[in-house]
C-alpha positions as CSV (number, residue, x, y, z in Angstrom):
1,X,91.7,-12.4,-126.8
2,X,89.8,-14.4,-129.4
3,X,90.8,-16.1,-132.7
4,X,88.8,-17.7,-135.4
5,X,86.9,-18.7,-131.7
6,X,89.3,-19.7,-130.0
7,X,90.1,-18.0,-126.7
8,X,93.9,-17.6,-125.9
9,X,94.7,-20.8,-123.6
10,X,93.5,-22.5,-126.6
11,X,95.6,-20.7,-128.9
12,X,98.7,-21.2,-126.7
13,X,98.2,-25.0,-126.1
14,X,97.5,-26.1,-129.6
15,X,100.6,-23.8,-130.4
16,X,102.9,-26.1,-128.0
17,X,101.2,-29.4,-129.0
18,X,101.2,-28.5,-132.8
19,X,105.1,-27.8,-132.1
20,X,105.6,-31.6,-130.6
21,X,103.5,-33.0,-133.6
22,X,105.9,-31.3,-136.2
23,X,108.7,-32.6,-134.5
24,X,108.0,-35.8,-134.1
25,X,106.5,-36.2,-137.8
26,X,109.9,-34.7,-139.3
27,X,112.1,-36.2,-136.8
28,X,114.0,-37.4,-139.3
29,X,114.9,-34.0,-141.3
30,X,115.4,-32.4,-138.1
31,X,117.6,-34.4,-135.9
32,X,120.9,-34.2,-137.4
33,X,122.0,-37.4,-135.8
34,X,120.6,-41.1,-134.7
35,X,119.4,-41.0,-131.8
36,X,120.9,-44.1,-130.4
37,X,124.4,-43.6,-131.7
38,X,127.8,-42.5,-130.5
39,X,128.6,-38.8,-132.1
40,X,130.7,-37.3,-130.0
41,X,132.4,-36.9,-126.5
42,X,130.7,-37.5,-123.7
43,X,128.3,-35.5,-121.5
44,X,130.0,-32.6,-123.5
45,X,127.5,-29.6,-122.8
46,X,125.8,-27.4,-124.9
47,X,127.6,-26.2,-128.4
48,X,126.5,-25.0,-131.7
49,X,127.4,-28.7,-133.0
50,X,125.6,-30.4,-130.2
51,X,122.6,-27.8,-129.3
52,X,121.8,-29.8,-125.9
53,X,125.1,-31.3,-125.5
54,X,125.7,-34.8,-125.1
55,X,124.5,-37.6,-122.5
56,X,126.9,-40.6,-121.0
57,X,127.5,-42.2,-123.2
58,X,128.1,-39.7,-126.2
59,X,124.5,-39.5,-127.6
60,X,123.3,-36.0,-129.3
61,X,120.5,-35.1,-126.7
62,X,118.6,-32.9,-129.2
63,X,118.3,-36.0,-131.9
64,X,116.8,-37.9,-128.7
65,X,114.3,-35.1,-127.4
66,X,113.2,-35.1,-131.3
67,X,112.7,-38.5,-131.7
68,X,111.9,-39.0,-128.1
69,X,108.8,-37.0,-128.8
70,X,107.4,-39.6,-131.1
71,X,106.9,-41.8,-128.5
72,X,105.3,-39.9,-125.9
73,X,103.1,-38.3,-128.3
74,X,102.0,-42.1,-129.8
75,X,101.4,-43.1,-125.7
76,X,99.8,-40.2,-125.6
77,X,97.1,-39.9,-128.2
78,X,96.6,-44.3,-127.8
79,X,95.9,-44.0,-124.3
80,X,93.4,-41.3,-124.6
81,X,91.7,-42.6,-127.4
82,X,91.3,-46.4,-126.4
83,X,90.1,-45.0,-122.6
84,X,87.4,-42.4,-124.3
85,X,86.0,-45.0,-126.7
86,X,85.7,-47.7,-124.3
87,X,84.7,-45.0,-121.2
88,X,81.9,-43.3,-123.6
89,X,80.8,-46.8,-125.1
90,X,79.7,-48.5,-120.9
91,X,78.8,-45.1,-120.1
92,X,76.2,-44.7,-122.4
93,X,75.2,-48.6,-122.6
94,X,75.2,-48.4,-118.1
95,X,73.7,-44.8,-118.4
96,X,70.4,-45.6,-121.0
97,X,69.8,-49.3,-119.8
98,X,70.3,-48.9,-116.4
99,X,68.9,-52.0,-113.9
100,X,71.5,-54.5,-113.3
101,X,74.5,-53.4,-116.5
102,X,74.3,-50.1,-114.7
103,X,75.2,-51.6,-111.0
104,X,77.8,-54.3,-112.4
105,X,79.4,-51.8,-114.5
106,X,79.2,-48.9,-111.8
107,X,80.8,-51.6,-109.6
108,X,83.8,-52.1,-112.0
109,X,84.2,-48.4,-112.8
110,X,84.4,-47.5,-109.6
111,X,86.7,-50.0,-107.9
112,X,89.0,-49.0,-110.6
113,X,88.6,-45.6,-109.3
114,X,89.4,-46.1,-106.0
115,X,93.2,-47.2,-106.9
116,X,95.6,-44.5,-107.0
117,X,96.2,-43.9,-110.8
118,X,100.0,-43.7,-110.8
119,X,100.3,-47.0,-108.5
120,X,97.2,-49.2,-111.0
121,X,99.3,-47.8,-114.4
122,X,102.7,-48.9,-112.4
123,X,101.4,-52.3,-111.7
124,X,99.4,-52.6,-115.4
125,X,102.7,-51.7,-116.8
126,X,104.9,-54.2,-114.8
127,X,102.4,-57.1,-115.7
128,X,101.9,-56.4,-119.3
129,X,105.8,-55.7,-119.9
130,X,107.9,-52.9,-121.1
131,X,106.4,-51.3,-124.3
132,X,104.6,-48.3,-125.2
133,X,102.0,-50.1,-126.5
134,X,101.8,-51.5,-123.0
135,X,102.6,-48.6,-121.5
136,X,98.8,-46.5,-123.4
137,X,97.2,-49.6,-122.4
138,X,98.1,-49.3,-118.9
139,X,97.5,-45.3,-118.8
140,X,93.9,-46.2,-121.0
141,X,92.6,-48.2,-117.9
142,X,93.4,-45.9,-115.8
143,X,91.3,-43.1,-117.1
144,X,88.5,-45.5,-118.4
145,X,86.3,-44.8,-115.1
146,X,86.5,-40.8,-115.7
147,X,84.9,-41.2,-119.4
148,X,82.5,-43.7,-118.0
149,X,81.4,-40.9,-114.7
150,X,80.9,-38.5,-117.4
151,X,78.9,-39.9,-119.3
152,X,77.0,-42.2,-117.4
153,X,76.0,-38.8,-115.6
154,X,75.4,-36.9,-118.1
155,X,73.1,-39.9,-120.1
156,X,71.3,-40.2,-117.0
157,X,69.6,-37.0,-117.4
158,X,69.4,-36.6,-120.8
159,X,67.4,-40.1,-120.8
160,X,64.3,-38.5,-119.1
161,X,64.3,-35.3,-121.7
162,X,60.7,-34.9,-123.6
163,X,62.8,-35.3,-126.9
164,X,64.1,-38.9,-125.5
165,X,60.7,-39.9,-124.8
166,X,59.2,-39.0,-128.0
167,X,62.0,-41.0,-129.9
168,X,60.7,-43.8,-127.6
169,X,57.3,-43.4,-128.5
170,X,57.7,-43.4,-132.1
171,X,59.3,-46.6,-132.2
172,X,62.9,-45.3,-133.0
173,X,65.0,-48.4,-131.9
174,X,67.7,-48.3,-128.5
175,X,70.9,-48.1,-130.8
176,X,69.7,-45.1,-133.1
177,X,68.3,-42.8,-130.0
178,X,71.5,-43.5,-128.5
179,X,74.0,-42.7,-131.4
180,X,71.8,-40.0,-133.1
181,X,70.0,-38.2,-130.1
182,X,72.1,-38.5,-127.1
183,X,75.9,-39.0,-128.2
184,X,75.7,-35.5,-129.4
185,X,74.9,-33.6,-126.2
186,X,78.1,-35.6,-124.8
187,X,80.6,-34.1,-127.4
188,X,81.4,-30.9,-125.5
189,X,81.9,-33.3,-122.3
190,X,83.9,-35.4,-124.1
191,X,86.4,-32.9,-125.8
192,X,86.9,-31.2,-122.1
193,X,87.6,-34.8,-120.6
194,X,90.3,-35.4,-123.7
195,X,92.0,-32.5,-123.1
196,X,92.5,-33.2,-119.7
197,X,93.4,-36.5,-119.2
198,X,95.9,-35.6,-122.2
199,X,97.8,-33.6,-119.8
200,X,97.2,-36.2,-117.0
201,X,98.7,-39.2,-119.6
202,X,101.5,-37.1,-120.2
203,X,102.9,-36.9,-116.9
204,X,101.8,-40.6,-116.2
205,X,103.7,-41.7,-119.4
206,X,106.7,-39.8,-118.5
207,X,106.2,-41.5,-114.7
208,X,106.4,-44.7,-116.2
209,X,109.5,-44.4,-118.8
210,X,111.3,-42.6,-115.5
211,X,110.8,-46.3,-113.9
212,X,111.9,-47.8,-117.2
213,X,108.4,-49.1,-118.2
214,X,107.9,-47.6,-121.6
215,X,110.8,-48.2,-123.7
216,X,114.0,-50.8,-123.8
217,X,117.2,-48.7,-124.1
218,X,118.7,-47.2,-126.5
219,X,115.0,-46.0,-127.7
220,X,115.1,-42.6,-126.9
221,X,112.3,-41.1,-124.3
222,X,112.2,-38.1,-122.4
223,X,111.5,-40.0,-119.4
224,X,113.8,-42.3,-119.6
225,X,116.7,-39.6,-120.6
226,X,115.6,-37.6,-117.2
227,X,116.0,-40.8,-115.4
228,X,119.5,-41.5,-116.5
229,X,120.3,-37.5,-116.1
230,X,119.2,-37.2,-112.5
231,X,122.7,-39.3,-112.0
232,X,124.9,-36.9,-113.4
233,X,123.1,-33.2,-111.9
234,X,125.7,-32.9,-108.8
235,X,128.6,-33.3,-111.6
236,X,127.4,-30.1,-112.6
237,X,125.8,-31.7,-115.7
238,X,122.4,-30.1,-115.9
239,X,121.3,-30.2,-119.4
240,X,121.0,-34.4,-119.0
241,X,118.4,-33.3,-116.2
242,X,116.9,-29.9,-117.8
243,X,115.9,-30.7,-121.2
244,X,113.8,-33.7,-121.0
245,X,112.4,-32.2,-118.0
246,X,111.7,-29.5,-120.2
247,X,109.8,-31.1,-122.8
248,X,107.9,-33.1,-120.5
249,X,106.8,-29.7,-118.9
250,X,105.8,-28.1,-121.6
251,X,103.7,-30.6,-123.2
252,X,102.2,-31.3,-120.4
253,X,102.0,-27.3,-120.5
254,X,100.0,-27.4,-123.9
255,X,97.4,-29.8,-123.1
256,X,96.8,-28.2,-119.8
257,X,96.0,-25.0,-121.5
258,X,94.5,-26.1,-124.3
259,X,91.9,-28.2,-121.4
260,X,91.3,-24.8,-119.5
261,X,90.2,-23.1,-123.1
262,X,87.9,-25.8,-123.8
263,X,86.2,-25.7,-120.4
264,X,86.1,-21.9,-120.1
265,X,84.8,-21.9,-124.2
266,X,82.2,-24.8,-123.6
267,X,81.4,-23.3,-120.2
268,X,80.1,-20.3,-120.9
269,X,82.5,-18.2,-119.2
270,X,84.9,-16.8,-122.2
């Protein structure tokens, strides 16, 4: 099934990640209470006045899953962004020079690469301090290297086309056959990359509020709810466990689809 071009995982994926967007825009018309405020009993489960009950210490979980959604999303979108600018920006300087920027910085990239990415965003996180803007840093290093593969690949062989050595010829300088002739080959790569390591940052974001690297308390974040939550699941309390859990799933969920549309619409095969 198609829409407007758009195959269905990309349809379902931008549906779920449109629907985080929305609620963390309008968080405050659509939580009906603070997020970090006492409103009622506590751990009291699921009610029409509390719609996923409360947490320890009283707390409406639905007004922290709303607002909780905020700053994943700004973790999120950050990380991805500074990590594709940076990755595309040495992968296409290492890739078109080449010589010795293209060992040193192929050296870097891929010694970064050979630490597991939880552990190096763990350890990033832990020296930089608990923040989320610490926190997208973190998770931007970690993907840096991927952008910088990509593209340093994929500028490798565009760099020997006829078209690139005619630009040469005529005198057109470094910067503009770079900006105007190759970066636009590299948009399809790059908008199947972004997807992907959207999903990737999700869970790796979560991973790090779960440890209590993201945000101080009371802030709300899902990861950080499911950490307190896992405390209280044998008590028969599951909705401190299940609806973080939840979001983080689905999220995660949306990107994940929306990555397989891109790579099955820019692939050829939909």
């Amino acid at each position: 099934m198609k829409l407007g071009g758009l195959n269905t995982y990309m349809v379902i994926g931008l549906a779920l990640i449109m629907f985080f967007m929305v609620m963390a825009v309008f968080a405050d018309f659509i939580a009906p209470y603070s997020p970090v405020e006492k409103v009622g009993p506590e751990r009291n489960p699921p009610s029409p006045e509390y719609l996923m009950g409360t947490d320890n210490l009283g707390r409406d979980m639905f007004s922290r899953i709303v607002y909780g959604s905020r700053i994943i999303l700004i973790v999120v979108f950050l990380s991805v962004a500074v990590s594709g600018s940076v990755g595309t920006i040495l992968g296409l300087l290492s890739g078109y020079v080449g010589g010795l920027v293209d060992k040193f910085a192929s050296f870097i990239m891929d010694s970064l690469y050979a630490f597991p990415s939880l552990i190096l965003a763990i350890v990033l996180s832990i020296a930089l301090g608990t923040s989320p803007l610490n926190a997208a840093i973190a998770i931007a290093v970690v993907y840096i290297p991927t952008y910088f593969r990509m593209i340093r690949g994929q500028v490798l062989s565009l760099k020997n086309e006829l078209f690139i050595e005619a630009a040469r010829a005529l005198g057109i300088p470094s910067s503009r056959i770079i900006t105007r002739h190759i970066l636009p080959h590299l948009t399809q790569t790059l908008m199947v990359v972004f997807s992907m390591n959207s999903a990737d940052a999700v869970l790796t974001e979560a991973a790090l509020s779960f440890l209590g690297l993201t945000v101080q308390p009371p802030e709300p974040d899902w990861g950080f709810d499911l950490y307190k939550g896992k405390g209280f699941i044998l008590s028969g309390d599951w909705w401190l466990l299940a609806f973080p859990g939840l979001m983080i799933t689905l999220l995660a969920i949306g990107f994940a689809l929306l990555s397989e549309g891109v790579s099955l619409k820019y692939g050829g095969r939909d």
